[in-house]
C-alpha positions in Angstrom: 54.2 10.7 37.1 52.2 8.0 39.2 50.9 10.1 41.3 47.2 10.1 41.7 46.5 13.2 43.3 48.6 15.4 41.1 46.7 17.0 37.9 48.9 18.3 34.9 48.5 21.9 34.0 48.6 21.8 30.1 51.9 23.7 29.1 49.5 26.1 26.8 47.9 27.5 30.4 51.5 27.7 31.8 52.6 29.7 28.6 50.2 32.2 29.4 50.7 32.1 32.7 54.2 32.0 34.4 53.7 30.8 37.8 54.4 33.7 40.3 57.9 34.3 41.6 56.7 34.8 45.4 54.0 32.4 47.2 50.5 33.3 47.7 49.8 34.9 51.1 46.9 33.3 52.0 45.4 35.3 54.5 44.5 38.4 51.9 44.9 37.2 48.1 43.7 37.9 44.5 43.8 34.1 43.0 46.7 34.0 40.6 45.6 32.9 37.1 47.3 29.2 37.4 45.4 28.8 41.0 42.1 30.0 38.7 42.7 27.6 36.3 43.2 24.6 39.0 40.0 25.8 40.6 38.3 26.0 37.9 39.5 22.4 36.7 38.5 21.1 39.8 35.0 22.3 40.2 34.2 20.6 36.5 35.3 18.0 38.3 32.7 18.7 40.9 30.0 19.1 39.0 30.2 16.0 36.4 32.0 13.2 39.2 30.5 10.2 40.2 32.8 9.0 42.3 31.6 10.1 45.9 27.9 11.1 46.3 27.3 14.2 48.7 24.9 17.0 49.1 26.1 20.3 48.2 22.7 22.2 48.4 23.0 22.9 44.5 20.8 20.0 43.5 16.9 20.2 44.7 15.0 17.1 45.5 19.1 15.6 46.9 18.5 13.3 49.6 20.7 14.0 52.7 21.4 17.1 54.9 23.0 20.2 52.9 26.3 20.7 53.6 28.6 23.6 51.2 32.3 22.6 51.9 35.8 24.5 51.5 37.9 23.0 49.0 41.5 24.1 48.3 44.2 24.0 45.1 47.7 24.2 45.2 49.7 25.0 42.3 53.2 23.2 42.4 56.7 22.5 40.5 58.0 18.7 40.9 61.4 17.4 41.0 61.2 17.3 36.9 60.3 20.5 36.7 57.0 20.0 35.8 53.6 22.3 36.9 50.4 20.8 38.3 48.0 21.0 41.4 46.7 19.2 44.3 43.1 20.0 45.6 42.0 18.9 48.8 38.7 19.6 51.0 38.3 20.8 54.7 37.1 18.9 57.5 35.8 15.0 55.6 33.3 14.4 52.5 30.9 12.2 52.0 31.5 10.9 55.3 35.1 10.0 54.4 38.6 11.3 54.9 40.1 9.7 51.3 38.5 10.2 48.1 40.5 9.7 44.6 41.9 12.8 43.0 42.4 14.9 46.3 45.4 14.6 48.9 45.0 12.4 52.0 44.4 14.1 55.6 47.6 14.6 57.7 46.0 11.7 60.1 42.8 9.8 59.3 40.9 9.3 62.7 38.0 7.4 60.7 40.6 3.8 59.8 39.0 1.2 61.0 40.2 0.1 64.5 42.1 3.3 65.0 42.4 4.4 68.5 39.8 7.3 67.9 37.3 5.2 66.6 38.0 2.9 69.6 37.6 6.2 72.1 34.7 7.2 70.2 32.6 4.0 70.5 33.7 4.4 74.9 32.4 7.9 74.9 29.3 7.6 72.5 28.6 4.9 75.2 28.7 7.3 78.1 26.4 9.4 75.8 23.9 6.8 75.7 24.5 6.3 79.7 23.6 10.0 80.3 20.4 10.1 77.9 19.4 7.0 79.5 19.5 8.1 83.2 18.2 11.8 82.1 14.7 9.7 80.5 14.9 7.0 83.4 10.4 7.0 84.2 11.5 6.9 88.0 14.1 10.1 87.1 11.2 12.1 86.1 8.6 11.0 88.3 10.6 12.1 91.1 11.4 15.6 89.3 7.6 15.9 89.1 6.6 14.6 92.5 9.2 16.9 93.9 7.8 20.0 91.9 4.0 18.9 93.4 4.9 18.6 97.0 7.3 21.3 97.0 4.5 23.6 95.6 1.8 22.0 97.9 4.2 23.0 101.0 4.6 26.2 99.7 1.0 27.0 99.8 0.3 25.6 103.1 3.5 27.0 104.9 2.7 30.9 103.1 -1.6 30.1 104.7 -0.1 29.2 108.1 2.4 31.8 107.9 -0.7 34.0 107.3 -2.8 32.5 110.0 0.3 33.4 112.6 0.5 36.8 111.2 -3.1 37.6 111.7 -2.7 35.7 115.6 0.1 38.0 116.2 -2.1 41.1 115.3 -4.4 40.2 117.6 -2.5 39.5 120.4 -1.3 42.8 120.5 -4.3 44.0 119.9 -5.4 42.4 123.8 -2.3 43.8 125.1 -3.1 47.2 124.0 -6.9 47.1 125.1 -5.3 45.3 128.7 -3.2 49.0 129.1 -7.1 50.5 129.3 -8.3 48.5 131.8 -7.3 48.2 135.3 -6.2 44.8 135.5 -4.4 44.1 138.6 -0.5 42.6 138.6 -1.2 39.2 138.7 -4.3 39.4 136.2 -1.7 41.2 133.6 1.1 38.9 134.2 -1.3 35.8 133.4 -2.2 37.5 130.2 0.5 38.0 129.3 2.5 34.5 129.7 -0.9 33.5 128.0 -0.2 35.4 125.1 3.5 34.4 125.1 2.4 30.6 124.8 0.1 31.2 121.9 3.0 32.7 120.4 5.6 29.7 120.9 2.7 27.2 120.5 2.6 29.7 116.6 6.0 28.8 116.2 6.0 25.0 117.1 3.1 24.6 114.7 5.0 26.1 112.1 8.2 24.4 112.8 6.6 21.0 112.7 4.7 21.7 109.3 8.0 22.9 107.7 9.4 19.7 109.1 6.6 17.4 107.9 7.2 18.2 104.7 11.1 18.4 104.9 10.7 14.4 105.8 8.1 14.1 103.5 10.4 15.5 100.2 13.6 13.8 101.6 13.3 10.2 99.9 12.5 11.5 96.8 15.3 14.4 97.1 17.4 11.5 98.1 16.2 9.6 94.5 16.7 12.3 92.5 20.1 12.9 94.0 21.0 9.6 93.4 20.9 10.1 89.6 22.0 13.3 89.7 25.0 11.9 91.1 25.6 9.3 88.6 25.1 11.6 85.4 27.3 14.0 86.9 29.9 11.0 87.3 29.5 10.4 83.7 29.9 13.9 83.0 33.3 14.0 84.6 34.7 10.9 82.7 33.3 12.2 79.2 35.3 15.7 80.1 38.3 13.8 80.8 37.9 10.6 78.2 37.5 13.7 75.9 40.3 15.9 76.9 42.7 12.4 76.4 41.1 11.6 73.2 42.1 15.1 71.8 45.2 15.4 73.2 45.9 12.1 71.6 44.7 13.6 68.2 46.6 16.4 68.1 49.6 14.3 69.0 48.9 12.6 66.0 48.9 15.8 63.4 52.1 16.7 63.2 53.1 19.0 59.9 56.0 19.3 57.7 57.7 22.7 56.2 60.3 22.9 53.7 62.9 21.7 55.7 61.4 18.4 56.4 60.9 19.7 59.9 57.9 18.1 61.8 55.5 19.7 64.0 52.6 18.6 66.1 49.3 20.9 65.5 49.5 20.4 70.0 53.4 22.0 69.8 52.4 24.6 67.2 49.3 26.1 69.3 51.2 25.9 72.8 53.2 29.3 72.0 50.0 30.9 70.7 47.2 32.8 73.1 45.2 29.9 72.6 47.7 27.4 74.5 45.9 24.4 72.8 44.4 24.4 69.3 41.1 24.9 68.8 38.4 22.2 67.2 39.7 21.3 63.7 42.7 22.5 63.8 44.8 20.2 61.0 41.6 19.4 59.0 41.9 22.6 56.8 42.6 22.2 53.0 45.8 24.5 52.7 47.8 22.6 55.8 46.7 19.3 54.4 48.6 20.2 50.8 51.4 21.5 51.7 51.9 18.9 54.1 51.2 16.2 50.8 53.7 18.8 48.7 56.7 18.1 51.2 55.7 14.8 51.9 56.8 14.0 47.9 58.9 16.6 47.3 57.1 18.9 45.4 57.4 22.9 45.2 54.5 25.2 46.4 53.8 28.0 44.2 50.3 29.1 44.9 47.0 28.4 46.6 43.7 29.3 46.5 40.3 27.9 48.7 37.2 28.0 47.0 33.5 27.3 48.8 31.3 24.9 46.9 27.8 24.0 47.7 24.9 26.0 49.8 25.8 28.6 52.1 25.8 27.9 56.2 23.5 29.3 58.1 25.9 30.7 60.4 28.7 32.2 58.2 28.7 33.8 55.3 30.5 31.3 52.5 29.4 32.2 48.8 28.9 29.2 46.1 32.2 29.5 43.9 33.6 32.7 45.9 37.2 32.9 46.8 38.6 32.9 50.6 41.5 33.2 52.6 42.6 30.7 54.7 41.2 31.0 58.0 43.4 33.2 60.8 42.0 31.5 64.2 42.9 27.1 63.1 45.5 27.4 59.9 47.9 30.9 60.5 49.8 29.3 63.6 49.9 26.0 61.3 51.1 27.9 58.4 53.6 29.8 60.6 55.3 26.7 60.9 55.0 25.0 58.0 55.5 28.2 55.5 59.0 29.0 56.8 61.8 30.4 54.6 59.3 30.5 51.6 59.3 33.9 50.5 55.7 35.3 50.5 53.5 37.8 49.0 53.6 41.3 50.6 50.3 41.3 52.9 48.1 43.6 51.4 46.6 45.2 54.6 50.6 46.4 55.2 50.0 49.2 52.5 46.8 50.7 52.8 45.6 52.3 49.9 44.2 55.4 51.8 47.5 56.9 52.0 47.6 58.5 48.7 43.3 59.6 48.8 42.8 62.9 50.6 40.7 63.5 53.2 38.4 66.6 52.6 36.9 68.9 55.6 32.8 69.3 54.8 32.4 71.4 58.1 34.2 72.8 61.0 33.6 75.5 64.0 35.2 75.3 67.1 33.5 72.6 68.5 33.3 69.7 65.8 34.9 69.2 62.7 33.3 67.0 60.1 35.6 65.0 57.3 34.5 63.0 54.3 37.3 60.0 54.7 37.8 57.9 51.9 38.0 54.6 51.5 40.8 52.5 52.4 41.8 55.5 55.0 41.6 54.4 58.8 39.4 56.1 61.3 42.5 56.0 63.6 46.3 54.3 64.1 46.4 50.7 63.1 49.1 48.5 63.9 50.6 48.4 60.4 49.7 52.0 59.5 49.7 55.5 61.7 48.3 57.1 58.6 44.6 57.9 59.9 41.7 60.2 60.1 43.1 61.1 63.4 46.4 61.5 62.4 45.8 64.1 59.8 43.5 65.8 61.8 46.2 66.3 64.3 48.1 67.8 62.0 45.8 69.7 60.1 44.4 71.1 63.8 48.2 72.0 65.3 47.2 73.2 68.8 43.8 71.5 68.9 43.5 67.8 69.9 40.5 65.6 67.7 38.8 63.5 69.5 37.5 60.6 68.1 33.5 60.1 68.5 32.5 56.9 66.1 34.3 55.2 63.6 34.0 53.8 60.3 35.6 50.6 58.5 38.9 51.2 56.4 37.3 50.4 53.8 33.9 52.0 54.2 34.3 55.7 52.5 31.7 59.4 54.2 30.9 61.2 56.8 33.0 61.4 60.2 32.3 63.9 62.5 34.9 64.7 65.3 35.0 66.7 68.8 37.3 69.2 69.1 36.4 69.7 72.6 35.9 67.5 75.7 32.6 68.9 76.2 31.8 68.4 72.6 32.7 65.1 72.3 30.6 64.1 75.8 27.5 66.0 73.9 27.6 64.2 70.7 28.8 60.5 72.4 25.4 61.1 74.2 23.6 61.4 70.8 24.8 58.1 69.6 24.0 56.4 72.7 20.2 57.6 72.7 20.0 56.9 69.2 19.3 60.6 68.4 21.9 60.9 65.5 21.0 59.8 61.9 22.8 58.4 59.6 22.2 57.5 56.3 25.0 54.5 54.2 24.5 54.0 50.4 25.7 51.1 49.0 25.8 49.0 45.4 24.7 45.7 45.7 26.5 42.8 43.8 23.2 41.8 42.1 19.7 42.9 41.2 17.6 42.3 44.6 13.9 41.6 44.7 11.8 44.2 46.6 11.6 47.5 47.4 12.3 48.3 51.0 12.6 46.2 54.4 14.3 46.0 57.7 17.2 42.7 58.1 17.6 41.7 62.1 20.4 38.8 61.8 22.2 39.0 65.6 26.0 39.1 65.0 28.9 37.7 66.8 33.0 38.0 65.6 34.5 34.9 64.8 37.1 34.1 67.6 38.9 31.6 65.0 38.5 34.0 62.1 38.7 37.8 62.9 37.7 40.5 61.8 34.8 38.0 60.4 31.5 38.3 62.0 28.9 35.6 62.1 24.7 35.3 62.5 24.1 33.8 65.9 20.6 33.5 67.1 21.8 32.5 70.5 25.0 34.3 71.3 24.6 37.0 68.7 24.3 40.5 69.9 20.9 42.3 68.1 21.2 44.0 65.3 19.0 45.8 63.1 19.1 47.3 59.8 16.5 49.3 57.3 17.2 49.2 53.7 15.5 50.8 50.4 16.1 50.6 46.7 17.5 53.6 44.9 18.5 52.0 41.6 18.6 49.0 39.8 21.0 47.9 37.1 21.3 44.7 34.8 23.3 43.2 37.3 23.5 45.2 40.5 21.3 47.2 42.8 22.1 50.5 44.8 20.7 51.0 48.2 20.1 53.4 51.2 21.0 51.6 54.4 20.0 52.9 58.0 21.5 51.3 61.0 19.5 50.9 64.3 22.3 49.4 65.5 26.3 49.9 65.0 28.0 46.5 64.9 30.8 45.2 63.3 30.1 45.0 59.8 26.3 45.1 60.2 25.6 46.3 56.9 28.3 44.4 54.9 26.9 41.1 56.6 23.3 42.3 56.5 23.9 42.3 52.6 25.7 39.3 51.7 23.7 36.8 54.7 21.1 34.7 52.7 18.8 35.5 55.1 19.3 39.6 54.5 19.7 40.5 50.9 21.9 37.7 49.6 24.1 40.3 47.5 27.4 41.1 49.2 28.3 44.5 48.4 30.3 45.4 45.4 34.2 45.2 46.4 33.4 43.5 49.7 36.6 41.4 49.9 35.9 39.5 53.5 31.9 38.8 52.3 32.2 38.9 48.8 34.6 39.4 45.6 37.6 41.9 46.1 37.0 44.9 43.8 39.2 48.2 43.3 37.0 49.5 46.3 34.1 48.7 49.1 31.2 50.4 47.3 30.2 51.4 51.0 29.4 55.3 51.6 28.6 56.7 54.7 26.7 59.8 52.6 24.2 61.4 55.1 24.6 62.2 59.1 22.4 64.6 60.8 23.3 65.2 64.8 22.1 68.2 67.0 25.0 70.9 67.5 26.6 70.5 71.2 27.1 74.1 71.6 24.3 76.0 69.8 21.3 73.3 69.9 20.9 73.6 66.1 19.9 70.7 64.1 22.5 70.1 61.6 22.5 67.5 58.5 25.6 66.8 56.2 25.7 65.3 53.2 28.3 63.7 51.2 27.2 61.8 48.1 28.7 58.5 46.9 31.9 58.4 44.9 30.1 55.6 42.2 
C-alpha cells in the first residue's frame, strides 16, 4: 500500500488482539488494546522524530513557547483486508497544517494564496489601523488634556458652587433679621429685589463658568471624537470582514460519513443550540481521520486521542493520558459523520450504582442521613431514575425527601436529606453561612510533596466540553480548597480535603491542576485515568440539628 499516512499493525499485535466488533464511542472510552498499540507506536514516533521541530514543554532549555497538543489514532481495515492506523493532531503543528506520517486537515486555510490567507493579510491590516490610531501622540494628548481640564472645571465649578451656597445662607439670613426690624413697605420690597438679583447674578456666574469651560473642552472632545469615530469604523468592518471570513471557512469544511455523504461543519451546527459552530470546529483529530478513512475507503474500527507535551494553563490535559473527544466542537460533527456505524454502548447509560446499596447512618423525623455510594446519583438523571432520591422515596412511603446538597455520581459518603420543609430551609441556611462542615478523603494518583495547604484556582465549566470545568483567573468563579496528608504510599498519597467553597468538581480539579496538587485522583476518569472507581469519599459532615439545636457530626470512613 502507497499510502503514506497509513502504518501497518504487525499481524503478531493483531493475533493478540482482534479488533473490536462495535466502534469506539468516543465520548466515554477505555482504549482498546489495537488503539494502545497505535498510540503507543506513535508517541515513539514523537519522541525520536526529526522531521518537524516543536515545543512540547518536555524538553527544558527548548526555544519557543510551550505548547502540549491532542493527537489522535484510528485503527482501520482497508479494502484488502488489512489492519493499520492513521494518527492525526488537533488544531496545526509546528506552525503547519501537513506533516508526513499524519492525515491532512479536511481544508488547509494556511496554502499559499488561499482566500484565508488573502482575508487574513485585509484584517491583520485593520489591526494594525486600530493600534495605530489608539497610540496616535495627538490621540492621547487629547485623552490627557481632556482628563486636566475636565478635573480643573470640576474643582472650580464644586468652589463656586460653594461660594453660592454660602451667598444663599446669607441672604436669608438678612431676610430673616429684616422680619425684626420695622422696615417700612418700600424699604422691604427694595431688599428684597436686591437679594433676588444677587441670586440670579449667582446663577449667571455660574452658568457662564460651566459654559467657559463647555467651549473650552469642545475642540478637543471634538479631536478625540474624531478618532473615536474612525476606530470604531474599523471595528465594524473587522466584525463583519470576520464574520465573512468564517462563514467562508466553514463553507469550506465539509465531512464525509460512510455513505459518502458530505456535510459542511456550517450545515452540521445549524440544527444544534449553537446555530453556528463554535471556533475550531473541523480542526479536531477524530473528524479529520475519519474524514481521511472514507476519503480512501478504509473501515473505522477504533479511536483513541492522546495529549502530548506540557499541560495548559487553563485545562486540565495530562502528558500521555487518554481523552474523549470533545462534546461542545466534534459530537455534532461525529453525529453526522458516524452514521449507521454501530457503536459502543455509552457507558454513562448503565450506571454502576444500581447494583451498590445505599445504607441509612441516621434518621429522626426531621433529617435522614445516607452514605451513597459511588456511581449512585444524588437525584434523576436523564439516562437513569435510579437515585438517592429515588430510593429514599421509596424507602420513606408517605414522607417526601427533600434534597439539600448533592454529590457527584461518582463521588461516594455522606448525604444528609430534609424530611421536612422546615428542615430543609434550616439546614439550606447552614450551607449558605458556611456553618456546616464537611470533611472529603481522597487517594491521590502519586506521592505529593508537602504536608498541608490551601489550592484557590477560580473555576468555570467548559461550554464546548461539559461537564469539564476549567481554571480561569478572569471569568472563573472563586474557589477555595484546604488539603492535608494522611498517608503516603510508593506511588500514591491519601488526603483530607475541606471545601470553602462547593463548585463543580472543585476538589477533583483542585487535585489534578498543575497549579494545585498535580495528582488527579485515583479513578478520576474526566481529570485523570479511569479506574474501577473515583477514590472520592465524602467521610465526615457535622451540621447543627434544625429541630433540637444539637451539634451533630457523622462519620463514614472511606471504602479504600
Amino acid at each position: 500500500m502507497l499510502d503514506p499516512c497509513f502504518v501497518h499493525i504487525p499481524e503478531g499485535i493483531i493475533s493478540q488482539n482482534p479488533p473490536p466488533e462495535l466502534f469506539t464511542y468516543p465520548f466515554f472510552y477505555t482504549p482498546h488494546p489495537l488503539t494502545q498499540w497505535a498510540a503507543e507506536d506513535l508517541q515513539e514516533y514523537l519522541t525520536t522524530q526529526t522531521d518537524f521541530s516543536h515545543n512540547f514543554g518536555l524538553e527544558p532549555d527548548t526555544s519557543g513557547l510551550p505548547i502540549g497538543k491532542m493527537f489522535g489514532v484510528l485503527v482501520v481495515r482497508t479494502p484488502e483486508n488489512t489492519l493499520g492506523y492513521l494518527a492525526a493532531f488537533s488544531g496545526k503543528l509546528a506552525n503547519s497544517n501537513q506533516h508526513a506520517r499524519f492525515v491532512p486537515p479536511v481544508f488547509d486555510m494556511l496554502t499559499e494564496d488561499s482566500f484565508f490567507r488573502r482575508e487574513e493579510v485585509l484584517i491583520n491590516q485593520l489591526n494594525i489601523r486600530l493600534e495605530t490610531l489608539a497610540k496616535d501622540p495627538q490621540y492621547l494628548n487629547a485623552l490627557t488634556q481632556k482628563a486636566q481640564l475636565e478635573k480643573t472645571a470640576q474643582v472650580e465649578l464644586i468652589a463656586l458652587k460653594t461660594q453660592h451656597r454660602a451667598n444663599k445662607e446669607s441672604r436669608q439670613q438678612v431676610r430673616d433679621n429684616a422680619k425684626e426690624v420695622n422696615l417700612s413697605t418700600e424699604e422691604n420690597e427694595t431688599l428684597l429685589k436686591d437679594l433676588a438679583k444677587q441670586s440670579v447674578a449667582d446663577r449667571r456666574a455660574y452658568d457662564a463658568l460651566a459654559r467657559h469651560w463647555k467651549e473650552t473642552l469642545a475642540p478637543i472632545l471634538e479631536e478625540i471624537q474624531r478618532f473615536e469615530t474612525e476606530m470604531e469604523d474599523l471595528r465594524s468592518q473587522r466584525k463583519s470582514d470576520s464574520a465573512t471570513l468564517q462563514a467562508q471557512l466553514f463553507a469550506q469544511y465539509v465531512f464525509l460519513n460512510r455513505h459518502q455523504e458530505l456535510k459542511s461543519v456550517g450545515a452540521i451546527f445549524e440544527e444544534t443550540v449553537f446555530g453556528k459552530p463554535p471556533a475550531g470546529a473541523g480542526e479536531c483529530a477524530t473528524p479529520k481521520l475519519l474524514h481521511y478513512a472514507f476519503q480512501h475507503g478504509y473501515q473505522p474500527l477504533a479511536m483513541a486521542e492522546f495529549w502530548w507535551g506540557a499541560s495548559p494553563k487553563s485545562d486540565i490535559r495530562l502528558h500521555g493520558h487518554y481523552y474523549p473527544a470533545c462534546s461542545g466542537k466534534c459530537k455534532p460533527i461525529l453525529r453526522h459523520m458516524l452514521q449507521d456505524i454501530p457503536l459502543e454502548p455509552n457507558p454513562m447509560q448503565h450506571t454502576l450504582g444500581q447494583e451498590k446499596q445505599l445504607d441509612v447512618v441516621y434518621q429522626d423525623a426531621q433529617i435522614i442521613v445516607v452514605n451513597k455510594p459511588a456511581e449512585l446519583l444524588s437525584v434523576p438523571g436523564i439516562v437513569s431514575e435510579d437515585s438517592v432520591y429515588a430510593r429514599l422515596q421509596a424507602l420513606l412511603l408517605n414522607e417526601e425527601p427533600i434534597m439539600i446538597h448533592r454529590l457527584d455520581m461518582s463521588t461516594s459518603g455522606l448525604l444528609v436529606v430534609a424530611k421536612t420543609k422546615e428542615a430543609h430551609k434550616a439546614i439550606q441556611q447552614q450551607f449558605i453561612e458556611r456553618s456546616i462542615e464537611k470533611r472529603y478523603t481522597a487517594l491521590l494518583s502519586a506521592r505529593i510533596t508537602g504536608d498541608s495547604g490551601e489550592i484557590s484556582l477560580p473555576l468555570i465549566g467548559d461550554p464546548l466540553d461539559r461537564p469539564r470545568q476549567k481554571v480561569c483567573f478572569q471569568t472563573g468563579k472563586h474557589a477555595l480548597t484546604r488539603w492535608q496528608v494522611v498517608e503516603r504510599n510508593e506511588n500514591t498519597t491519601k488526603v483530607h480535603f475541606w471545601p470553602h467553597t462547593g463548585r463543580t468538581h472543585q476538589l477533583r480539579v483542585h487535585a489534578a491542576h498543575p497549579d494545585g496538587l498535580n495528582a488527579p485522583i485515583v479513578g478520576d476518569d474526566i481529570y485523570g485515568i479511569a479506574a474501577d472507581r473515583l477514590h472520592l469519599h465524602a467521610a465526615w459532615l457535622t451540621l447543627t440539628h434544625p429541630a433540637s439545636g444539637e451539634r451533630m457530626t457523622f462519620e463514614a470512613p472511606e471504602p479504600f
